[in-house]
N, C-alpha and C positions, 0 to 999 in steps of 0.2 A: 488809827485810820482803818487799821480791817476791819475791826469790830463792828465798827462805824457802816463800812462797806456791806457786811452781811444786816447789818439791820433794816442797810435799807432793802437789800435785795430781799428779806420775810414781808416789809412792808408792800412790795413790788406785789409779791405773791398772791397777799391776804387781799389787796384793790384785784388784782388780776379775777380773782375767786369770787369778790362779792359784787364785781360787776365787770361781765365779761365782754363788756360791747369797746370799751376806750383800750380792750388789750393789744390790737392792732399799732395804737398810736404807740403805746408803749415799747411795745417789741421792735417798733421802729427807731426809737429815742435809746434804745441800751444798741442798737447797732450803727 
């Protein structure tokens, strides 16, 4: 399950990186 857990948090990363406009929705969704 952590493994799991960091994988998705690089994948969080890499969308955050190559398109920074839905980062707002995100950073609302991990709080």
């Amino acid at each position: 399950k952590k493994k799991r857990e960091k994988k998705e948090k690089k994948e969080k990363k890499v969308e955050e990186k190559k398109e920074p406009e839905p980062v707002p929705e995100k950073k609302k969704f991990d709080m």
